[in-house]
N, C-alpha and C positions, 0 to 999 in steps of 0.2 A: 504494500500500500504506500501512496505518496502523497502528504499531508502539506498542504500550503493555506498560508495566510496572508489575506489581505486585507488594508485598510486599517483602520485602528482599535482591531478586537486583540484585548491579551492576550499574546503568545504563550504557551504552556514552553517550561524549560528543554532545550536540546534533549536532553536525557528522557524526558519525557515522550519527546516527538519522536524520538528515535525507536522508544521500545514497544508504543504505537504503532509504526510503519512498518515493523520486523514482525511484532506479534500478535498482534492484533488476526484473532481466530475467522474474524466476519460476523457481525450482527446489526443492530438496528442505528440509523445516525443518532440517536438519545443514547447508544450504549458506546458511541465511539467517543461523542462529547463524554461521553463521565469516564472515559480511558482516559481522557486527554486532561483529566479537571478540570471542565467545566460544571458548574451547579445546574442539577433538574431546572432552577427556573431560568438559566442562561438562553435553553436551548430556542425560547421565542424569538431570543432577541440575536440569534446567529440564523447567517445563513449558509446550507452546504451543496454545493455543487460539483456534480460530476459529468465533466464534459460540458454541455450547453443546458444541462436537466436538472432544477431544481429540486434538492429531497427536501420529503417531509421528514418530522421524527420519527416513523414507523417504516420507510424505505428501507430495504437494506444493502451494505455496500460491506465487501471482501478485499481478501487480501491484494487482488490483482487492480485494484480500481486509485484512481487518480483526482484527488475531493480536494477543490480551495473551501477553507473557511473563510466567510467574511461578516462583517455587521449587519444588518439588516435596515436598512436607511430609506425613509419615507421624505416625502418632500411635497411640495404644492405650488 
C-alpha cells in the first residue's frame, strides 16, 4: 500500500506510515484511518482517495492500492 498526504491534514509519524504501507492486512478506510491515528471522529473531516474514486468509510482498500489523504474542504 502507498499512503500520501495532502494539504494540511496531520501527518501520522514516518514510522507510523511506514508500518501502514508494509502491513496493513486490507480493511475498511475507518480501519486504515485508526492504523494510521486518526480518531473515529476525524474520519468526516478527511478525505481518501484512490485513483480518481472517492471512499466512503465503509469502502474497502488492500495492500496493493495507492490512497492520498487529504482534508475535506467546503467552500461557496
Amino acid at each position: 500500500m502507498k499512503v500520501s498526504f495532502f494539504g494540511p491534514v496531520q501527518v501520522p509519524s514516518p514510522e507510523v506510515v511506514a508500518a501502514v504501507e508494509h502491513g496493513f492486512p486490507g480493511g475498511t478506510v475507518r480501519e486504515l484511518l485508526a492504523a494510521l491515528g486518526f480518531a473515529p471522529e476525524q474520519v468526516w473531516f478527511l478525505s481518501v482517495v484512490r485513483g480518481d474514486e472517492r471512499l466512503a468509510p465503509e469502502d474497502h482498500v488492500g495492500p496493493g492500492d495507492e490512497v492520498s489523504i487529504m482534508l475535506v474542504v467546503g467552500g461557496g
